[in-house]
N, C-alpha and C positions, 0 to 999 in steps of 0.2 A: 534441515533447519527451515529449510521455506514451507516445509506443511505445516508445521507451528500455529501458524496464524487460523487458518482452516480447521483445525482440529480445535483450538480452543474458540474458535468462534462457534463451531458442534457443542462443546461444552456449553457454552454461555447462555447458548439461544435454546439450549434443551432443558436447563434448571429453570431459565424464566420463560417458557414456552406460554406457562398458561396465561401470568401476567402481558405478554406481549402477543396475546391473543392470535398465534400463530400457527400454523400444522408442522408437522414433522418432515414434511414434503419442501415446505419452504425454508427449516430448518437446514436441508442438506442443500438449496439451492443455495442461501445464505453463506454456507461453509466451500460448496463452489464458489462464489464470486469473492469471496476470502483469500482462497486458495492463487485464482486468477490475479487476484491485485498483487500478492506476495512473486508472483513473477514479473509483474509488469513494475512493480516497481525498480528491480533488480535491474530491468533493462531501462528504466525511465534513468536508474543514476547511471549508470555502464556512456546511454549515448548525450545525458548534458555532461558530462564528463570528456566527452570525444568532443563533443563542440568545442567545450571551452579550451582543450588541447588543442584543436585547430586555430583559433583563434586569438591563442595565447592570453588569456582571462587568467592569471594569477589573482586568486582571493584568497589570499593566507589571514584569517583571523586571527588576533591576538584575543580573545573574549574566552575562548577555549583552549588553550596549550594543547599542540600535540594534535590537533582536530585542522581543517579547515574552514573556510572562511564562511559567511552566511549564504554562499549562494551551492555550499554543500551540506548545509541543514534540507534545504527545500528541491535538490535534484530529482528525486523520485517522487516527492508529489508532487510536481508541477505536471508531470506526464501522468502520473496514477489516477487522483483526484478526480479527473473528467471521467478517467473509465469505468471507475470502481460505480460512478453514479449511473453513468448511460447505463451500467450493468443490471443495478441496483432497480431501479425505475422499470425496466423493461423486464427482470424477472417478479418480482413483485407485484 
């Protein structure tokens, strides 16, 4: 499930290569740092997740039944987000 993201990010960037005036090369660096963020996000919710267990942060949302609160919409990109960019920038 987490190559998902990497694989169709290969899809995406290989149909619009020409438009996005890209190589093939940067295409599979692209699908690497894809690939990269779909685990760090994995661990970005795993450890705000352990924080806010340490902490005792209940945020039970009512906006969503069955989901949790808003600060489990954004657990994985608050840690992701920076990386995927540092990534992103520095292979590019």
């Amino acid at each position: 499930m987490w190559l998902e993201p990497h694989f169709l990010t290969a899809l995406y960037v290989s149909i619009f290569r020409s438009q996005l005036g890209i190589t093939i090369t940067e295409v599979w660096l692209l699908a690497g740092v894809s690939a990269i963020g779909a685990l760090i996000s994995m661990v970005g919710d795993l450890a705000a997740s352990a924080i806010k267990r340490n902490y005792d942060i209940k945020d039970y949302g009512k906006l969503i039944p069955g989901h949790g609160g808003i600060l489990d919409r954004f657990d994985s990109v608050i840690i992701t987000a920076p990386i995927i960019f540092f990534l992103a920038s520095r292979v590019l």
